[in-house]
N, C-alpha and C positions, 0 to 999 in steps of 0.2 A: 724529425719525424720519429726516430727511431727513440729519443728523450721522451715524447709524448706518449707512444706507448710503453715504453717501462713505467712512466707516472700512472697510467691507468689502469697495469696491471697490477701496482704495489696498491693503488684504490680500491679495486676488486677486493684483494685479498687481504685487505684492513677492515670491510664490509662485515665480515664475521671474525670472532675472536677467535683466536690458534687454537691447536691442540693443546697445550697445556691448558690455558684457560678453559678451554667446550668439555677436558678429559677431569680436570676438579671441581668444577660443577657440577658432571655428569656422575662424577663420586659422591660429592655429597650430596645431592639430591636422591640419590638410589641407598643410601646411606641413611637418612634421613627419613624417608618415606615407607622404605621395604626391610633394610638392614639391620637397623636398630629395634620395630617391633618383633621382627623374630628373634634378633637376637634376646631380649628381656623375654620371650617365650622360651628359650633355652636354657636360659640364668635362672628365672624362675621355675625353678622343682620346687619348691611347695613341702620338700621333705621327702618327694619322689625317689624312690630306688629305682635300678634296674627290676627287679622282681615284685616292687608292686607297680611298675609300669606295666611289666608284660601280664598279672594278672590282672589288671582292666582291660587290658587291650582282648583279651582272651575271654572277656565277660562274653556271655552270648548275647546278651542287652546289647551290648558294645559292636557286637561283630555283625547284629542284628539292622544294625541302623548305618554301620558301612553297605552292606550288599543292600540295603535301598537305595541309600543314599547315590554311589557310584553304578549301580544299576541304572535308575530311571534317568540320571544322568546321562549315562553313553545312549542309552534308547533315544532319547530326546536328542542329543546330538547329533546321532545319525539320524534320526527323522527329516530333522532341521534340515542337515548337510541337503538331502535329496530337495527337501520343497523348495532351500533355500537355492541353488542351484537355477531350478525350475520358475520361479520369481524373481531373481536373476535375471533368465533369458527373457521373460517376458516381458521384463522392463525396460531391457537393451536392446531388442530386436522386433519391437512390433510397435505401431502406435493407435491408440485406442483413447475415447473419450474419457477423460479421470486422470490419466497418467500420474499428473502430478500430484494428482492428491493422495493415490497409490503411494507411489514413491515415498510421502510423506508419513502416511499411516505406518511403512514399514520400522520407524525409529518410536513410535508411541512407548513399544517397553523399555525403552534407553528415560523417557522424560514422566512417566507413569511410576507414580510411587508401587511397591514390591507390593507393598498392604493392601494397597487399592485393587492390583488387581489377581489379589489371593483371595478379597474379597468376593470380587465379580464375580470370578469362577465359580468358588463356592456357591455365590447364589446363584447362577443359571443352570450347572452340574449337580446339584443335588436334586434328592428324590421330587421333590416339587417344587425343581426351576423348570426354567422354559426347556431346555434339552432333556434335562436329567427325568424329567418326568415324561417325555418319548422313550428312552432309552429303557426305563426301567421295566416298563411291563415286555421288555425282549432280554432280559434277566442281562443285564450291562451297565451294573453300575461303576459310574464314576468317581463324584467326588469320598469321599475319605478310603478312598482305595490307593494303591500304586501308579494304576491307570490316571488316576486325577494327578498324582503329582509328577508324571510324566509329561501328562499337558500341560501345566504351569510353567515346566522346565522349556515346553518348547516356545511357551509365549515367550519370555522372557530370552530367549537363545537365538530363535531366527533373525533378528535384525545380525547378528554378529556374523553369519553364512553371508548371509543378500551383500551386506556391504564390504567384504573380500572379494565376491566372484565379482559382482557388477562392476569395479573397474576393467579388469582383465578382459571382459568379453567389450566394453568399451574402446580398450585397445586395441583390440584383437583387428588384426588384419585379414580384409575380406580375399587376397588374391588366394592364398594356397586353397580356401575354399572354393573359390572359383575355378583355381586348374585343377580342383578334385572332381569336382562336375562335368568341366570337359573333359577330362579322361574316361566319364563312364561311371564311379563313381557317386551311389543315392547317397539319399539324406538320411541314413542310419551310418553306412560308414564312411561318411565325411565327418560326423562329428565322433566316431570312436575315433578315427585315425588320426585327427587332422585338429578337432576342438577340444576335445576331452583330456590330449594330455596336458596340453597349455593349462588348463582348470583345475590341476592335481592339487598344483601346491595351494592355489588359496582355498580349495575347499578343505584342505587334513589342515591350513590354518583355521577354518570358523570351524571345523568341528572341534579344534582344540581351544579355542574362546568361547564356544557353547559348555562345552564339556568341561570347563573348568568353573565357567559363572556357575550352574546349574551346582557343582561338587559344594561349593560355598553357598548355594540362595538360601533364604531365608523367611523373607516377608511373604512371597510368593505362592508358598508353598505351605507354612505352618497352618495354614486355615481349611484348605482342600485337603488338605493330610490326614486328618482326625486324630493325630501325634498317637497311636497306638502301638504302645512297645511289645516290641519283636515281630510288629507287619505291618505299619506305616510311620515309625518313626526316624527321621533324619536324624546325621547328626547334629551340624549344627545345632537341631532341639533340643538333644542328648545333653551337648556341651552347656545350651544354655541352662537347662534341668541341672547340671551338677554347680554352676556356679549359683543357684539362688539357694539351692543347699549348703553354699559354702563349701561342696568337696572342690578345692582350687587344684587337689594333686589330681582329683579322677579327670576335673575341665582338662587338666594341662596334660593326662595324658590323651585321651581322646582328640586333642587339638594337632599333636604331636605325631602321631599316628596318620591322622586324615593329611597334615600338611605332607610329609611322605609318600605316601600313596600318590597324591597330588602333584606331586614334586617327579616321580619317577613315571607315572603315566606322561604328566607333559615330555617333560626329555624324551622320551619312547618316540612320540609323535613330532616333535622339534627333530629328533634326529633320521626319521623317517621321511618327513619334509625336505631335510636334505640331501639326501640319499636319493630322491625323487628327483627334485631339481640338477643333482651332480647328474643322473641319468639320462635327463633329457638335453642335455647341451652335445 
């Protein structure tokens, strides 16, 4: 008996390949995918200095289209975090006629091309779409404002909230809810005490997978934007405007700059995340 299971356990753990094999894979794939393009973004200076990096980076154009860009960003992501939370719970905790079709609609900007629906927005948020033209005669315009490409940022961002939280409330265990209620204990602070810290970590995760797609969009956004430099232009635009000019130094700093910013906001929040988790055990 005691032969049968050692044979089943060395079977088990033949099922998946060691650590060395999952850990060289797991190199060169991240190597491969993530490692090597930045690193040829690093290699390639273009003839780039230190000093004429920092004066592109110090262009007001330049510094112009970071605080949009990183602005309508975090707005949108916290927007997200909150609704997406709230869609969440309403997916997980009630049941209603549609459900599933709810649930399904929630992934459209994952399978929705970026263009399409930079498109749409533009056409229902401008001055004479079907919104934008309610909106306007109450002086609130949308599309080619900041306001427009905050909204695109959150189309495109809330699927990535809904589907962090909805596991977790999925798992989530009804009893400490339940001895919160018999002890006296409403349903305001049952869910501060008792639901809300369990949901920390995955929601500072989608606000950091909004907040990052959103740092990088693109298709989404260049059309609701009205690309207007130094008050609705992104970089990304920026970046792409200096490659069809050919300045490859001005692309590469701008690119350079934004991955950074991008780079030390995540970590902030990654390390935040942990520090939250380390606290609640």
């Amino acid at each position: 008996m005691m032969a049968i299971l050692q044979a089943k356990s060395r079977g088990r753990r033949r099922v998946l390949p060691g650590f060395g094999i999952g850990m060289g894979f797991t190199v060169f794939y991240m190597s491969l995918v993530v490692l090597v393009p930045l690193s040829a973004l690093l290699l390639n200076h273009t003839g780039l200095t230190w000093g004429k990096f920092w004066e592109i980076a110090a262009d007001p154009r330049v510094l112009a289209s970071y605080k949009v860009s990183l602005g309508t960003a975090a707005l949108a992501a916290l927007i997200d975090t909150i609704l997406g939370l709230l869609l969440a719970w309403v997916l997980v905790r009630y049941e209603f006629p549609g459900k599933q079709l709810w649930d399904a609609l929630i992934d459209l900007p994952f399978a929705l091309p970026t263009a399409v629906a930079g498109v749409a927005l533009t056409a229902i948020y401008s001055a004479n779409g079907w919104i934008g033209s309610l909106l306007e005669p109450l002086g609130i315009k949308v599309a080619f404002t900041p306001l427009g490409i905050t909204l695109a940022l959150m189309f495109i961002g809330i699927p990535f909230v809904v589907r962090t939280v909805q596991p977790v409330l999925q798992d989530a265990e009804r009893d400490a809810e339940e001895a919160a209620a018999t002890l006296g204990a409403g349903r305001w602070r049952t869910f501060r005490t008792v639901i809300f810290p369990a949901l920390i970590p995955p929601l500072l995760t989608g606000f950091a997978l909004a907040f990052a797609r959103g740092i990088g969009e693109y298709g989404s956004v260049v059309f609701i934007s009205g690309n207007m430099p130094m008050k609705t232009e992104i970089a990304p635009l920026l970046i792409m405007s200096k490659l069809e000019q050919f300045d490859y130094a001005g692309a590469t700093a701008v690119a350079l700059l934004l991955l950074l910013i991008s780079f030390l906001m995540l970590l902030g929040i990654n390390l935040l995340q942990h520090w939250t988790r380390k606290t609640a055990r």
